[in-house]
C-alpha positions in Angstrom: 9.9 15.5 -22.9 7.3 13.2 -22.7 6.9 12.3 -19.1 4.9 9.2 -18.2 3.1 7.8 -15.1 3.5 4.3 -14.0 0.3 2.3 -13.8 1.5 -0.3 -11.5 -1.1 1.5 -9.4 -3.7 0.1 -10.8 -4.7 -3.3 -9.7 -5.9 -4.8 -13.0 -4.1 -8.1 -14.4 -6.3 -8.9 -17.5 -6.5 -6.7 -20.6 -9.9 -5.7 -20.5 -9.7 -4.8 -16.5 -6.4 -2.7 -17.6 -8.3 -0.5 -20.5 -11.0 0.1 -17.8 -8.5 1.4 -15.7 -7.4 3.5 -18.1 -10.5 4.9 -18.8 -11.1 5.5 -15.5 -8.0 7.0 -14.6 -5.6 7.7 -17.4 -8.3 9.5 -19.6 -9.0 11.9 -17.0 -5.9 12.9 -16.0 -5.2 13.8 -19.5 -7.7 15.8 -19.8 -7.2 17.6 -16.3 -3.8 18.0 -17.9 -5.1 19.6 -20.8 -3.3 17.5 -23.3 -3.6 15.9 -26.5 -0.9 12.9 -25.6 -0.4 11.4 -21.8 2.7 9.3 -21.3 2.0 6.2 -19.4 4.3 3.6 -18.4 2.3 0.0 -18.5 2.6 -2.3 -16.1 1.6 -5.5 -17.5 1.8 -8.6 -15.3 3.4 -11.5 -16.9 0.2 -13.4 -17.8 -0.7 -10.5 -19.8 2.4 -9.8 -21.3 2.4 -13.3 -22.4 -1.1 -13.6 -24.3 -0.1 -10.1 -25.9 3.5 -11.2 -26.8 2.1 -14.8 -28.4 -1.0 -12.7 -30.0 0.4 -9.9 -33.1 -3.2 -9.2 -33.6 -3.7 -8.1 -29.8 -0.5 -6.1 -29.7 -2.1 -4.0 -32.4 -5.6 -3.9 -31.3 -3.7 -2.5 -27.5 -1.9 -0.6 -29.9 -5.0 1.5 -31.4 -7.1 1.3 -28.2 -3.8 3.4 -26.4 -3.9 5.8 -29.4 -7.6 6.3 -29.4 -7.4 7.5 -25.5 -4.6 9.9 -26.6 -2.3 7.5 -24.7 1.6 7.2 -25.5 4.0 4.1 -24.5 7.6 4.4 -24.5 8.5 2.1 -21.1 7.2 -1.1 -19.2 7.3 -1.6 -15.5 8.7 -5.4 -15.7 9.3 -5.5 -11.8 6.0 -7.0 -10.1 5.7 -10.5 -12.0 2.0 -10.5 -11.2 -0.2 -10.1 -7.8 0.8 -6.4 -6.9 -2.3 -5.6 -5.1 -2.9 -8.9 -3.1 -3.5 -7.6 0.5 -0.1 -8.6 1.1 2.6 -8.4 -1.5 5.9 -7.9 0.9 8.8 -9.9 -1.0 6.5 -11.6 -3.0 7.8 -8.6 -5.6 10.9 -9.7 -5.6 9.6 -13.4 -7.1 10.4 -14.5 -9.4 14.2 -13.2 -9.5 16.5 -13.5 -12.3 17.7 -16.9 -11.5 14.1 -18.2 -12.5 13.4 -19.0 -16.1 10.2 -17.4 -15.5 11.5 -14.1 -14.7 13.4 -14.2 -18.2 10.8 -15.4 -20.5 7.9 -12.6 -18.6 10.8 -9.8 -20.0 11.2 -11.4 -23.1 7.5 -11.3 -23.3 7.3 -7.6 -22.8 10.0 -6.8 -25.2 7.4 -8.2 -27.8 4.6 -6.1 -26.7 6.7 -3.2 -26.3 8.0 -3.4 -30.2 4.4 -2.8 -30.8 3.5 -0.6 -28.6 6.1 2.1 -28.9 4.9 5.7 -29.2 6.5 7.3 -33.0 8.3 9.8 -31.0 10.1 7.8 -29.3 13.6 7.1 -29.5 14.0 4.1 -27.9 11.3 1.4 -25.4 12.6 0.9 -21.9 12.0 -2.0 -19.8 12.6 -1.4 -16.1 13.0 -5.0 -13.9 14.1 -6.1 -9.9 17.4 -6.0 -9.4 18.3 -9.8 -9.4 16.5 -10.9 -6.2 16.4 -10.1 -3.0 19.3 -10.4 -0.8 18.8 -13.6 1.0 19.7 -16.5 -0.1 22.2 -15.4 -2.4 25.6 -16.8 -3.5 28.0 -17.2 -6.5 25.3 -20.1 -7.9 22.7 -17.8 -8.3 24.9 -14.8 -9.5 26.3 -17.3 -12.5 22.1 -18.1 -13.2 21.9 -14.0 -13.7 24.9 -13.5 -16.2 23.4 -16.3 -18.3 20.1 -14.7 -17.8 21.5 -11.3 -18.8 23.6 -12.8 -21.8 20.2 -14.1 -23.4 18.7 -10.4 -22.8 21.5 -8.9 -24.5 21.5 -11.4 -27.6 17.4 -10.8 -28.4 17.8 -7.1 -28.1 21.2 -7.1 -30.1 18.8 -9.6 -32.8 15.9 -7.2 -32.9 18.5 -4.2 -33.2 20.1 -5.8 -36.6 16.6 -5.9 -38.0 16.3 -2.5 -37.9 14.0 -2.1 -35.2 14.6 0.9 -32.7 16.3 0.0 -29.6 14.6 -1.5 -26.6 16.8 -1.3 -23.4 16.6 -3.5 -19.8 16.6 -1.0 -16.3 18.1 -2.8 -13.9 16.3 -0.9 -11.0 18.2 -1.0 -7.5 16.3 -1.3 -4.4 17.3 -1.8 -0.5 17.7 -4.8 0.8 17.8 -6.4 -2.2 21.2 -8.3 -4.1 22.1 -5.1 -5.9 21.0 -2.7 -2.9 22.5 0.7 -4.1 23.7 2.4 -7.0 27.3 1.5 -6.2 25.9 -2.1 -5.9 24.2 -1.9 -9.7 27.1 -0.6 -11.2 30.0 -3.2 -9.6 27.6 -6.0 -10.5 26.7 -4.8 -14.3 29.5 -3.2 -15.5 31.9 -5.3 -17.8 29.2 -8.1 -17.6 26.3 -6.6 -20.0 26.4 -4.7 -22.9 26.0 -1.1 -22.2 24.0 -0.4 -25.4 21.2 -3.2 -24.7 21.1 -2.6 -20.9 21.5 -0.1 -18.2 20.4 0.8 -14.9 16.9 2.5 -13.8 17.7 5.5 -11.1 14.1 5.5 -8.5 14.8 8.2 -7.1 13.0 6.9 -3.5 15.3 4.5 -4.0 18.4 6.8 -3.8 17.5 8.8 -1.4 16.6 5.9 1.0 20.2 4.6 0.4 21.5 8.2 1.6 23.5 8.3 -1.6 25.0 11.7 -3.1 22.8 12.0 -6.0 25.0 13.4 -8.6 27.7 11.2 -6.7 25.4 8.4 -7.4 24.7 9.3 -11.3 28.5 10.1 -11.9 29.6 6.1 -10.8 27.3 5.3 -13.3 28.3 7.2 -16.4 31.9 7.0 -15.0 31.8 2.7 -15.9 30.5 3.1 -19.2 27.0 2.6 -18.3 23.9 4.5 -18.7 20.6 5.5 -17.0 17.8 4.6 -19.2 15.4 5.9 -17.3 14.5 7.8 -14.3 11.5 6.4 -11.9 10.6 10.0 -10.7 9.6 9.3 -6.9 9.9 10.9 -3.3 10.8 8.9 0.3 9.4 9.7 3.8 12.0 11.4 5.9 12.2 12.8 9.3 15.0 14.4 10.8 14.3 13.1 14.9 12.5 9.7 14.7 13.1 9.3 18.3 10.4 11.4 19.3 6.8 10.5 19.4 5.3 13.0 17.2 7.5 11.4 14.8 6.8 7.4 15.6 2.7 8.5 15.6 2.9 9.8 12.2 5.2 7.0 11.1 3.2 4.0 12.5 0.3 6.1 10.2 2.3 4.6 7.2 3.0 1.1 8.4 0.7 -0.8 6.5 0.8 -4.1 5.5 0.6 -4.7 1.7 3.9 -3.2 0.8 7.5 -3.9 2.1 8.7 -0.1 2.8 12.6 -0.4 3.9 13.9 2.1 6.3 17.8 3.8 6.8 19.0 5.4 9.5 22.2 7.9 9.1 24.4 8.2 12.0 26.3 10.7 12.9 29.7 8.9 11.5 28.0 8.0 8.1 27.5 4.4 8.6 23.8 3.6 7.4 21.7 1.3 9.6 19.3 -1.0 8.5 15.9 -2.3 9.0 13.7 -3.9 6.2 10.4 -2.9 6.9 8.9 0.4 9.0 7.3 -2.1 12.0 10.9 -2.9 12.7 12.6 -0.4 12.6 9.9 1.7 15.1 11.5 -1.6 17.4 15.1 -2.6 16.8 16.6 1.4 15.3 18.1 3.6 17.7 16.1 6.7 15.8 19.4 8.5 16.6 19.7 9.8 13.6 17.3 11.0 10.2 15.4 7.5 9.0 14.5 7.6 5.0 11.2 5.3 4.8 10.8 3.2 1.1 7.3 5.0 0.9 6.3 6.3 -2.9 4.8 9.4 -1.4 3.0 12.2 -3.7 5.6 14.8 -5.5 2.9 17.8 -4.9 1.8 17.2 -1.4 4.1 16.9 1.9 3.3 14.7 4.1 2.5 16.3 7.4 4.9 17.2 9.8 7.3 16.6 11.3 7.5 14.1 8.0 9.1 15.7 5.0 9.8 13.9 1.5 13.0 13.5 -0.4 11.9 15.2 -3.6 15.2 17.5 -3.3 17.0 14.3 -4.3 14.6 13.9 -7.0 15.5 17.1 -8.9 19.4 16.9 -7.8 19.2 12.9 -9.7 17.4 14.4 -12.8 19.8 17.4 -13.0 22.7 15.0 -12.9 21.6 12.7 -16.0 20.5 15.5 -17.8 24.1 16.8 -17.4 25.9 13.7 -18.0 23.5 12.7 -20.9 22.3 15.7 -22.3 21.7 14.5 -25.8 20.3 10.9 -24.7 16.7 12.1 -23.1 16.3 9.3 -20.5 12.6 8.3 -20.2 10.9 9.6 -17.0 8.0 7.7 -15.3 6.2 9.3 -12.3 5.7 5.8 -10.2 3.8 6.6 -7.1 2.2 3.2 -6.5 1.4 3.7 -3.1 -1.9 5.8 -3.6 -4.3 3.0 -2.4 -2.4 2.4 1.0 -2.1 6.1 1.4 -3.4 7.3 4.7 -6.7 9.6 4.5 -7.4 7.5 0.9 -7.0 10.3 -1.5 -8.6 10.9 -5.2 -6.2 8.7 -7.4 -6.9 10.5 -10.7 -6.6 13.8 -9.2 -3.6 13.4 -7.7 -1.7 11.4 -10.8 -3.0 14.9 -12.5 -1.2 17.4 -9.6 1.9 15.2 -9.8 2.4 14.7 -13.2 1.8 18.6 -13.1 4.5 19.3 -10.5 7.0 17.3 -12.3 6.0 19.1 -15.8 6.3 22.6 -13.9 9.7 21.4 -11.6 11.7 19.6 -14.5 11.1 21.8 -17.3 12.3 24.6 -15.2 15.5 22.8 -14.7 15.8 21.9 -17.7 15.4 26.1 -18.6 17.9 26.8 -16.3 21.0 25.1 -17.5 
C-alpha cells in the first residue's frame, strides 16, 4: 500500500516554490518515517499544471527531481483551481466548476503531467476534482454543460488508454453543500452518465461523516451502480455530541476561522439532517439539539480537546468497506489534512504529516491484517 499525503497544504503555486516545499516538508517526513519511498499526492494549481502539461521536458525534469527526494506520485488533487491559501478562499474553491471551460482544460492539463509523473508501482494515476459546483445557482443548463464536460474526460482517457498507457481515472469528490452533496447525490448524478472504467467517485471521508452517512451504507450505493471508488481522501471531522452547551460553542468558535468554508450538520433525533454552511452560522441559526459534524480536516493522531471528538471511526469503517467490496482493485489513499496552517495553537506541519501518515500506516494495515 503506498499511502500518500496531499500537499494542497502547502501554499506554493510555482514549480520552484512547490520543490522547496517539498524539501522543507516532504523530505523530512520521509525520513522521520524511516522510508526509502513517501507517497505524495500533488496539488498543482492550474497555472502550473498548464506550463508542465505544454512543457515534456519539464514533466521529466519534475519527474527526476520527485525521484531524487525519494518521492512517489500516483494521484493529483485537481479540486482548488488555484489561490488555496489567499486569506480568504471560502467558495472561491468551488470556481471554476465544471460548467467552465477552464475547469476542463486545468484537468486535462493534469492528466498530462500525471502520465509523466506516475510512480512504476503504480497501477493506475488518480485525479481527484469538485463535484460539479457548488449548489447555487444550479439548474438543468448547467447540468447538460457537465455531461458534455464529462463526455470529453471520458474520450481523452479512453484515447490514452488505446495507446497503451496505464489508466488514469477522474474522482468525482462529493462535498456538502455543493451540487452533488452526498454520496447518494454522486452516485444518482454519475451513474449511467460516465464510463465507469475512466471515472469514479473520490470517498473524503470528513466528507462522509459530516453528511451523517452509514459508511459501508455509503460505499455499498456506490459499488451497487456499477461504479467505483478510486480513491479514498483519508480525513477526520470535528464532532460533538451537545453543541448547545458552552463548553462546546468556546471550543467551536476556536475553529471558526476565516480562510476555509467548514460546513456544519446537525442530526436530530428523527434523522433529518439540518444544515448550515459555515461554523459562524450555525453557532447562530442551529438549534444545537442534536450532535453537529464540523467540515474541519482535523489531525488523524491527535483529538481535539474535549468535549470535541473527531470522526476517524468513520474513516476506518469507509476504508474497511472498499477494501471489502474491491479487494483486488487497491484504491489509492491520500492523507489530506489541509487545515494545518489555520489550526488553533499553530502546530509543527512536518511533524505532524509524519505522526499521521504514521497512524494511518499503523491503523490501516492492521485492518487490512484482520480480514
Amino acid at each position: 500500500m503506498l499511502l500518500s499525503y496531499c500537499t494542497n497544504v502547502h501554499p506554493a503555486e510555482d514549480l520552484d516554490g512547490i520543490l522547496a516545499q517539498l524539501d522543507g516538508y516532504a523530505v523530512p517526513v520521509r525520513e522521520s518515517l524511516g522510508a526509502d519511498r513517501l507517497g505524495v499526492g500533488l496539488w498543482l494549481a492550474a497555472e502550473v499544471a498548464a506550463g508542465l502539461a505544454a512543457d515534456r521536458s519539464a514533466r521529466r525534469r519534475l519527474a527526476a527531481e520527485l525521484s531524487a527526494r525519494g518521492l512517489a506520485v500516483q494521484t493529483l488533487n485537481a479540486f482548488p483551481y488555484g489561490g488555496f491559501h489567499n486569506e480568504v478562499v471560502k467558495h472561491d474553491v468551488y470556481v471554476p466548476a465544471w460548467t467552465s471551460p477552464a475547469r476542463l482544460r486545468y484537468t486535462m492539463d493534469c492528466v498530462t503531467v500525471l502520465a509523466d509523473l506516475l510512480a512504476p508501482e503504480a497501477g493506475y494515476g488518480s485525479i481527484s476534482t469538485l463535484p460539479l459546483g457548488w449548489r447555487e445557482p444550479w439548474g438543468t443548463g448547467e447540468d447538460l454543460r457537465c455531461g458534455a464536460a464529462f463526455e470529453e474526460v471520458c474520450r481523452v482517457l479512453r484515447t490514452s488508454l488505446s495507446r497503451g498507457e496505464r489508466p488514469i481515472r477522474l474522482a468525482v469528490e462529493p462535498e456538502p453543500g455543493c451540487v452533488l452533496d452526498t454520496v447518494a447525490d454522486a452516485v444518482g448524478w454519475l451513474a449511467d452518465r460516465v464510463d465507469p472504467e475512466h471515472i469514479g467517485l473520490c470517498l473524503d471521508t470528513c466528507h462522509l461523516a459530516v453528511s451523517f452517512a452509514d459508511p459501508a451504507a455509503a460505499v455499498e450505493r456506490i459499488y451497487a451502480a456499477g461504479l467505483r471508488v478510486v480513491k479514498v481522501q483519508a480525513s477526520a471531522a470535528l464532532e460533538v455530541a451537545d453543541p448547545g452547551t458552552e463548553p462546546a460553542r468556546a471550543a467551536l468558535r476556536r475553529f471558526a476561522e476565516p480562510r476555509y468554508l467548514h460546513q456544519v450538520r446537525e442530526l436530530r433525533s428523527s434523522g433529518e439532517v439540518l444544515a448550515a454552511d459555515d461554523l459562524p452560522q450555525a453557532l447562530d441559526d442551529l438549534p444545537a439539539e442534536g450532535p453537529w459534524r464540523v467540515h474541519f480536516h482535523v489531525p488523524l493522531h491527535a483529538a481535539p480537546d474535549r468535549p470535541l471528538t473527531s470522526t476517524t471511526g468513520v474513516l476506518l469503517d469507509a476504508v474497511d468497506a472498499v477494501r471489502t467490496h474491491a479487494p483486488e482493485e487497491h484504491p489509492h489513499i491520500e492523507v489530506e489534512t489541509y487545515t494545518w496552517n489555520v489550526l488553533p495553537g499553530r502546530p509543527d506541519v512536518a511533524g505532524g504529516i509524519a505522526e499521521e501518515l504514521r497512524w494511518a500506516q499503523v491503523r490501516l494495515a492492521a485492518q487490512e491484517v484482520g480480514r
